[in-house]
N, C-alpha and C positions, 0 to 999 in steps of 0.2 A: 651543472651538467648532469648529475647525478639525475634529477626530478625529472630531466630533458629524457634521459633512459630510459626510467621508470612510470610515466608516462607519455606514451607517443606522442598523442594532439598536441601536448606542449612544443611551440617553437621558438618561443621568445619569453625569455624570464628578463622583467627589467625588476632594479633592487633600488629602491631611492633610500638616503638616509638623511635623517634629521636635522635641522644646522643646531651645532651646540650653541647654545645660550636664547634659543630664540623659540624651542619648544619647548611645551607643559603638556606629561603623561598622566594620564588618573591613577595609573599605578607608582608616580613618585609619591604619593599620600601616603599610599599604604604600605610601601617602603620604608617609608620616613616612622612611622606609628610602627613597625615592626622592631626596628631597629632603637625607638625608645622603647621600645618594652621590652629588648634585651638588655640594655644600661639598665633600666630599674631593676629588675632581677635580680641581673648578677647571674642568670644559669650558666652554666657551662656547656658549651656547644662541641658535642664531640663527634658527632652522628648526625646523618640526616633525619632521623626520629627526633633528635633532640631539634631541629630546625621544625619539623613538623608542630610538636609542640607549641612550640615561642611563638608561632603564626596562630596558633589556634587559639594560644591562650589571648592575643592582643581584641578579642572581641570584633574583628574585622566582619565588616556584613556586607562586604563588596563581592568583585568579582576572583579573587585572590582563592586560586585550590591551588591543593596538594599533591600532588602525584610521583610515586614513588618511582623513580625509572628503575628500570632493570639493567642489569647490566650489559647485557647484549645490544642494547640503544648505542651504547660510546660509542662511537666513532675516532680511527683514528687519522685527523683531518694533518698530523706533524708529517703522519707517512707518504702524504704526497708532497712533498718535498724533495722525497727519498725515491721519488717515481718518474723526476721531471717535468712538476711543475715547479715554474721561478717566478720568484718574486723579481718583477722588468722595474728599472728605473729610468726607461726610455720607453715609447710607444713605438709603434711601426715604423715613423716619419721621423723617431730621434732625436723627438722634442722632449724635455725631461717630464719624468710623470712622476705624481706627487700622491701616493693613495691617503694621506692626511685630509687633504681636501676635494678627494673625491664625494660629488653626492649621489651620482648616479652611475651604477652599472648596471648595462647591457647584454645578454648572453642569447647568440642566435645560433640555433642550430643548424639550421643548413650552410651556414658559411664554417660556423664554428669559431667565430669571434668573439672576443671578451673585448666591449666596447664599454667606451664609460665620459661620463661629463662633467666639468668642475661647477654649474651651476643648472639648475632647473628649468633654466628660461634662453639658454642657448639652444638653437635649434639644432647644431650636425653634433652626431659621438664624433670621438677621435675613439682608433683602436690600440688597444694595449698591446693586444695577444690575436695573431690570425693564427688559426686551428688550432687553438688548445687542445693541451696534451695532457687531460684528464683521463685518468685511469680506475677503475672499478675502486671504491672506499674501501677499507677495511672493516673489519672490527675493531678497536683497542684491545681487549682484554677476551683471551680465548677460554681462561679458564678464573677462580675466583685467585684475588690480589692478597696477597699475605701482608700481615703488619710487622714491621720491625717490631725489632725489641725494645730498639730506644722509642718509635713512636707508642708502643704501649705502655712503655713509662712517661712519655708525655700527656699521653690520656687516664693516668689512672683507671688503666682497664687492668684486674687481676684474672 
């Protein structure tokens, strides 16, 4: 809904998602080749610099960048929870909904419906949510995050 705001022409965001066990990403490779090259090591990963690292050092020549987010990116996506939106275990009609085996969601703005379908190849949505009650996002973090004490004795940071 957010995207929906933030660019006008958009009216329809649909979100398909993958079936488990039945896709292969090009980027499981170089996941898989990251994460041996952190077993071999043995570095210690305390920091996102330290993850920058361990990617860079694996000799990867794909499509795999780095990009540092900043902190004003977070998003805090727990606070609309706190805003009224719910998590439905029913749709409009009362039928139980199952977001497990959703693979498609639907988001129209001129209705304002959160529409969604349990497979690809069924032709009508059922509706979750008529007019969502999407509220402006936050940011998470307004100013920088302090460390404990006990987490900097977990990281051996002096």
């Amino acid at each position: 809904m957010k995207t929906m705001n933030d660019f006008p022409l958009v009216n329809i965001i649909n979100r398909k998602f993958l079936v488990p066990g039945y896709t292969h990403m090009e980027s499981n490779i170089d996941h898989s080749m990251i994460e041996k090259q952190r077993k071999t090591l043995k570095i210690p990963v305390y920091h996102t610099h330290d993850w920058f690292q361990l990617v860079r050092g694996t000799g990867l020549k794909t499509s795999v960048e780095d990009h540092e987010m900043k902190q004003e990116k977070f998003i805090d996506f727990a606070g609309l929870f706190r805003t009224g939106l719910v998590v439905r275990k029913k749709n409009i009609d009362g039928e139980q909904f199952l977001w497990h085996d959703v693979q498609w969601l639907q988001y129209r703005k001129v209705s304002g419906h959160v529409n969604y379908k349990y497979s690809h190849a069924v032709a009508s949505f059922k509706t979750i949510i008529g007019k969502a009650p999407f509220t402006e996002i936050q940011q998470r973090y307004n100013s920088m995050v302090a460390i404990s004490a006990d987490n900097k004795k977990d990281r051996r940071i002096f």
